[in-house]
Structures are given as structure tokens and as C-alpha cells.
N, CA, C and O of each residue as an XYZ file, in Angstrom:
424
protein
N     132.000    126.959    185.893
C     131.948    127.926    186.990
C     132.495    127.352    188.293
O     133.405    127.894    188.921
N     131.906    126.255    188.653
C     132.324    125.284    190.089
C     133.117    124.131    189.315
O     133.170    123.706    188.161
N     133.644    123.874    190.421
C     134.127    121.977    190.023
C     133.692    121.281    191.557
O     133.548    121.842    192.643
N     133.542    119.785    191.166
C     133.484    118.864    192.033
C     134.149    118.035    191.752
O     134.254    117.649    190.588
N     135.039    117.324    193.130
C     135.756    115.988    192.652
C     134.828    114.903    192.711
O     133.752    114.996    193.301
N     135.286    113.697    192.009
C     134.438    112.304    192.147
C     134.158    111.967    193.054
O     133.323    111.062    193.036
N     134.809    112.606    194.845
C     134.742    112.311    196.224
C     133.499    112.782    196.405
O     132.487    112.109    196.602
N     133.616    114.284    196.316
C     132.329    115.209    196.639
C     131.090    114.189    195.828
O     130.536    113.251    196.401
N     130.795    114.630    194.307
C     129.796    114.084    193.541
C     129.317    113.211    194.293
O     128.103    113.319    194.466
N     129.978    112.112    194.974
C     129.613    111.050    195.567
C     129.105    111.263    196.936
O     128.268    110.493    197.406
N     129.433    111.979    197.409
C     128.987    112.321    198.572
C     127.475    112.741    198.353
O     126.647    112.063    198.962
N     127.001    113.811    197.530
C     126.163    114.766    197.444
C     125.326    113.216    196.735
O     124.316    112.956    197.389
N     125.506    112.510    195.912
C     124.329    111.872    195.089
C     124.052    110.557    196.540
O     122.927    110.058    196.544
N     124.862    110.160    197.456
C     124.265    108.882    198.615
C     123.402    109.654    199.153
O     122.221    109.308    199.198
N     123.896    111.041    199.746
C     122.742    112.005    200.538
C     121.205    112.235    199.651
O     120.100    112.558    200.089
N     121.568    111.983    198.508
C     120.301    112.575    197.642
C     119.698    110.863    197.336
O     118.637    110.833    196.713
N     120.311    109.457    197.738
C     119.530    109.004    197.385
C     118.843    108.531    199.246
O     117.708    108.195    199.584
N     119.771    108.662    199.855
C     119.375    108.238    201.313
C     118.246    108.789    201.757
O     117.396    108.160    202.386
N     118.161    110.143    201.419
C     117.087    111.180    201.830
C     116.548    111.648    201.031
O     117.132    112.240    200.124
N     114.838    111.500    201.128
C     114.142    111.690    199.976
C     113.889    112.829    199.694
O     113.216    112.883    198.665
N     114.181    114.091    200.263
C     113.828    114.925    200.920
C     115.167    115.935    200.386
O     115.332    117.073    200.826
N     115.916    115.399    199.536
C     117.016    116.060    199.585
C     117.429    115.889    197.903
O     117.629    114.798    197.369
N     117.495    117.040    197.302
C     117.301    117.600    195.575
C     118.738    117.825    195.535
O     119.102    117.504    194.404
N     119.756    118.233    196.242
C     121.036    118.827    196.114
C     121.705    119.747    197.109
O     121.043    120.514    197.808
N     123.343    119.646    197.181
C     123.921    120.625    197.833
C     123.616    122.027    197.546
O     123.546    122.431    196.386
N     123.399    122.922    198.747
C     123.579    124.297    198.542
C     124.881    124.908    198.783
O     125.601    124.327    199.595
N     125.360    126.074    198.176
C     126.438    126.334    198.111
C     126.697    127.959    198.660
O     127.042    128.517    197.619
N     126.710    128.951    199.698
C     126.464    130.050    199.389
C     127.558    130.718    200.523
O     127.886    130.131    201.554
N     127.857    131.534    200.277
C     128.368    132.607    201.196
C     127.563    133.852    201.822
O     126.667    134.480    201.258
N     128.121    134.089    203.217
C     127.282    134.821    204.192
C     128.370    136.193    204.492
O     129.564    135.976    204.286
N     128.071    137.210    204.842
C     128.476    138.248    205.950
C     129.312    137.367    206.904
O     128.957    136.190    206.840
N     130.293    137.592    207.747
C     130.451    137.293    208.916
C     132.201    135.946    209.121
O     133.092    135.670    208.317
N     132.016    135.619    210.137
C     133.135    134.747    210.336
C     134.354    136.097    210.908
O     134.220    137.316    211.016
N     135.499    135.175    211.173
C     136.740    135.898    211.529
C     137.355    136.208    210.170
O     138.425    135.615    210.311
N     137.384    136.534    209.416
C     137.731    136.642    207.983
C     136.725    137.625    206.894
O     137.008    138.048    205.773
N     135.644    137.770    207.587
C     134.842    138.410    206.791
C     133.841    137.708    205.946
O     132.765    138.301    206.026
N     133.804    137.006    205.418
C     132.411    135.706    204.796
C     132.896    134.750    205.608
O     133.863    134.736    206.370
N     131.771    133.657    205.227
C     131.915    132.397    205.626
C     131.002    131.811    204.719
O     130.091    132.359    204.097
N     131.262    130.951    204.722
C     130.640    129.473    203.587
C     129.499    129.361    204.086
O     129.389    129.580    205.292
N     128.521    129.051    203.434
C     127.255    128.107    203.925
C     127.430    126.752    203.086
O     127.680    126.834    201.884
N     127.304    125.551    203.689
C     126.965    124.251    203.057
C     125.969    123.050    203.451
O     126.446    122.077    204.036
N     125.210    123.074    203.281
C     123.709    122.159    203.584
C     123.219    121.340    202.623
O     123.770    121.237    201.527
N     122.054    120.638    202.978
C     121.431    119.964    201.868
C     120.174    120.784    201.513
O     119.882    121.692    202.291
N     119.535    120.613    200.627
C     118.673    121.460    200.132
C     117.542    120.751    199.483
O     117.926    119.975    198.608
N     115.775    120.813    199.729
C     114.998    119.980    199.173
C     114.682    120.614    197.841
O     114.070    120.007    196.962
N     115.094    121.787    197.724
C     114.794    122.110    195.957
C     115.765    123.273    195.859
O     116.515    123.726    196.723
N     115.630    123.539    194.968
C     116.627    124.909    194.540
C     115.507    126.186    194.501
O     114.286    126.039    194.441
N     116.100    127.235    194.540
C     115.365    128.507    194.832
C     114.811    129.446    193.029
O     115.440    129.280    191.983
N     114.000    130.026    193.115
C     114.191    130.587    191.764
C     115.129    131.343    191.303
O     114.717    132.146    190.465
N     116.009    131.384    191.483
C     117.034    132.683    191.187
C     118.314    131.606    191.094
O     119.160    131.945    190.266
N     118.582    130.389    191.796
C     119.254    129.455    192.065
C     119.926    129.116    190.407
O     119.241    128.957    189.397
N     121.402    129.065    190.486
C     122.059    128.154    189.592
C     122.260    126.961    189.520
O     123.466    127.002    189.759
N     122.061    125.981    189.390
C     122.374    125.097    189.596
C     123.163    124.210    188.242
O     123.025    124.206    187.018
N     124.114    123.436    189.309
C     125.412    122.804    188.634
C     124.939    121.100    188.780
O     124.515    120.491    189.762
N     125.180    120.691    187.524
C     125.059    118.917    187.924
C     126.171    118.371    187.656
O     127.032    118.979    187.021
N     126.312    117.332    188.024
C     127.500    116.767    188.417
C     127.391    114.885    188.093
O     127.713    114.082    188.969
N     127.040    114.580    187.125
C     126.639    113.577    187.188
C     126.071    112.696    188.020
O     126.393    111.676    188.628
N     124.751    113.659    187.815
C     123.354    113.085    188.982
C     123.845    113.881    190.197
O     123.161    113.590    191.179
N     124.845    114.833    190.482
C     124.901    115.471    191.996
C     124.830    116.680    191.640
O     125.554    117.350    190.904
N     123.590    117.004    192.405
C     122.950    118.852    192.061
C     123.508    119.954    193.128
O     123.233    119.680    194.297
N     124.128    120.963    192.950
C     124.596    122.121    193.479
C     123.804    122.995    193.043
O     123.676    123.247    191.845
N     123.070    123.661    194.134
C     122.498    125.070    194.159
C     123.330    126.553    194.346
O     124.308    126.390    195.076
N     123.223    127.561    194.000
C     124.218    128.233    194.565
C     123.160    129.585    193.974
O     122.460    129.674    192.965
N     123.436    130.579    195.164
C     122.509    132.075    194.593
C     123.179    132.648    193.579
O     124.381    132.433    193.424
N     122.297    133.647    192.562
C     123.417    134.129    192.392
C     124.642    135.686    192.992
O     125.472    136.256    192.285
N     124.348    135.944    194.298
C     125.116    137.120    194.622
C     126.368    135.897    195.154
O     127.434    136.179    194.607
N     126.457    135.000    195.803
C     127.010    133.905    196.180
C     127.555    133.806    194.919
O     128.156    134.878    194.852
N     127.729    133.301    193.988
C     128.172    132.868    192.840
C     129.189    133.730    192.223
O     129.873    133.504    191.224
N     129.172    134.541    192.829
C     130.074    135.880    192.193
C     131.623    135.411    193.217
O     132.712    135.508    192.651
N     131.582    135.055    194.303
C     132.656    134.633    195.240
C     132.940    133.457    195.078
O     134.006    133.080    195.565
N     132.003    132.375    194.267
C     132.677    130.916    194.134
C     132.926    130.546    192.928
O     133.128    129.351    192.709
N     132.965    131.471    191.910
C     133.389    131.562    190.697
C     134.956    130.804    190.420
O     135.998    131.458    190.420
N     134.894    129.200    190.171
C     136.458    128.516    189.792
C     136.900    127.819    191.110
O     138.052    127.559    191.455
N     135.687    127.560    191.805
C     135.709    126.832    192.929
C     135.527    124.797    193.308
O     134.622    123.992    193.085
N     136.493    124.718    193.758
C     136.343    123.115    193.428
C     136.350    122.899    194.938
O     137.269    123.349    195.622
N     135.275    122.176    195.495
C     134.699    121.489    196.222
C     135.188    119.980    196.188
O     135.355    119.474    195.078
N     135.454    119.149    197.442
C     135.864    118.074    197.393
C     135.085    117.665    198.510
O     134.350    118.440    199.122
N     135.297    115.901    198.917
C     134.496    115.709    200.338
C     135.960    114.854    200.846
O     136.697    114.558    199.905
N     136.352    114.511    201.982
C     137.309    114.112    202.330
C     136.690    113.184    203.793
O     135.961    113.811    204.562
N     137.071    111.466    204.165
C     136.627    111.064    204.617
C     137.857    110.207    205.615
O     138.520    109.277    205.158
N     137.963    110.597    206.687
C     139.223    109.440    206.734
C     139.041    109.527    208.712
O     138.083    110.112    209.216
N     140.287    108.746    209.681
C     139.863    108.565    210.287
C     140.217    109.995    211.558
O     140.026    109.795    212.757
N     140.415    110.522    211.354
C     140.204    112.162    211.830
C     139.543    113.121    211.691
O     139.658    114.148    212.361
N     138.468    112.862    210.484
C     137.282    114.128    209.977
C     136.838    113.472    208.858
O     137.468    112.595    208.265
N     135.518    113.986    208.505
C     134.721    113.680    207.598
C     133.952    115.234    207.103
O     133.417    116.029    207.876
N     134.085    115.384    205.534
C     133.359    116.776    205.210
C     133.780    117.403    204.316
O     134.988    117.394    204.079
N     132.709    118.281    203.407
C     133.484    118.623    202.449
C     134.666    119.653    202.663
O     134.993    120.048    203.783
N     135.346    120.098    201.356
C     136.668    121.259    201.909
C     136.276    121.495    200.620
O     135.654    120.818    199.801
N     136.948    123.009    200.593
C     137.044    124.515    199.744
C     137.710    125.134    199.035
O     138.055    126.276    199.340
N     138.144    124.437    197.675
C     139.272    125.594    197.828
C     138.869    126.846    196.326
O     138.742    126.797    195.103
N     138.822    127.562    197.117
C     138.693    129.002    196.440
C     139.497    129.977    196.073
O     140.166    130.641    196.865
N     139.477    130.162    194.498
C     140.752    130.877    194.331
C     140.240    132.112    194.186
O     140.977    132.668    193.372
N     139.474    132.779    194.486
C     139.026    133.932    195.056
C     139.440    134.895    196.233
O     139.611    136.094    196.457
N     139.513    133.426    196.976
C     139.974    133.805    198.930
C     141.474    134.230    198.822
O     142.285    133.580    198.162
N     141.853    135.601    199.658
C     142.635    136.258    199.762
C     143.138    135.700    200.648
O     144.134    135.006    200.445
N     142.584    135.844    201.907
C     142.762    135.026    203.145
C     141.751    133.893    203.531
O     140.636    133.791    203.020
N     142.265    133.042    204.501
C     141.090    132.376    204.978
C     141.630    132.211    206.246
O     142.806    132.405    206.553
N     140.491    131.748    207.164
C     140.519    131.125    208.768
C     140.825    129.390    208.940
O     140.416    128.407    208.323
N     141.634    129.556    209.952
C     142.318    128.217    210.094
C     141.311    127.035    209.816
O     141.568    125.970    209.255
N     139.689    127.609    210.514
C     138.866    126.370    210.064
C     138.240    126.127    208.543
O     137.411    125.362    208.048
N     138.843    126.885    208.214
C     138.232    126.705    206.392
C     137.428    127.186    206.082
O     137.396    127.302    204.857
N     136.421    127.707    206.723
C     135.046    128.453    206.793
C     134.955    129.675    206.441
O     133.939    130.234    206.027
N     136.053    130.153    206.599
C     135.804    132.075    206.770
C     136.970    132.516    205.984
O     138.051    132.030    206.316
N     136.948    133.316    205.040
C     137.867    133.660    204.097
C     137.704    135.437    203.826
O     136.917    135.850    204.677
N     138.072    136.304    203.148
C     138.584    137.039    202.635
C     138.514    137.671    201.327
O     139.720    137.803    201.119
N     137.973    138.124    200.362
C     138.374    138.623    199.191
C     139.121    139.772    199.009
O     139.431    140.133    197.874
């Protein structure tokens, strides 16, 4: 359903061991933005009941499922270098998206 690169995975399992407090990435889309949705991405201390969740060798993704219907074939990466740090999106769902990556389109 999702993909993660070995960047991301890695990202999501230091956060999950740094913070005890922290079970996995959430993954979801909202109303809103210049584009019409926008991403939600956080850490999350458990997953919800309704929650899918994706593992990733030891790195847990939550995602709802009305959310799940828009990130369907979605590969998530984390990208670290000396101009930005964070994950990126790419969704082959999104019709359009907003210059900041956040806000997309179906």
C-alpha cells in the first residue's frame, strides 16, 4: 500500500528508539492547504483503533483509514543534508501539489 525508503525507516526507528513515548509515524491527510489537502506527519505514542498500520522493519506507520484512500502507492523518504532536514512525499495520487510539498490535489 505505502513504501518507505531505508532513509525514512531509519529515521522513524532512532525517533522510536530516542523517545520512549513514541510507537510510530502517523501518516494522514487533512481538508485544507493551497491545493486542497495537506499532509499530516508526526510521531505517534500508539496507533488508533481503526489505524493501519505498516512496518517497516521495526519502523511503524499509522495511517487512518479515510487517509489511506489518498496515500494508496505512496513512498515516503527522509532526506537530510546541509539545507533541510525531513521527510518528502511522493504521491502518485496528487494531481497537483504546492511548492512546499504539503498541499496537493486529487
Amino acid at each position: 500500500m505505502i513504501e518507505l525508503t531505508e532513509s525514512a525507516a531509519k529515521r522513524i526507528r532512532e525517533v522510536m528508539e530516542q523517545q520512549s513515548e513514541v510507537a510510530g509515524l502517523r501518516l494522514g491527510v487533512q481538508g485544507g492547504g493551497c491545493s486542497g489537502f495537506t499532509y499530516v506527519i508526526k510521531f505517534d505514542a500508539k496507533p488508533r483503533a481503526r489505524d493501519h498500520v505498516f512496518e517497516f522493519e521495526g519502523a511503524k506507520v499509522f495511517i487512518d483509514p479515510k487517509s489511506l484512500e489518498y496515500l494508496k502507492g505512496l513512498e515516503l523518504d527522509y532526506k537530510a543534508d546541509l539545507l533541510q532536514q525531513g521527510f518528502s512525499l511522493h504521491n502518485p495520487n496528487a494531481k497537483h501539489s504546492c511548492g512546499c510539498g504539503l498541499s496537493f490535489s486529487v
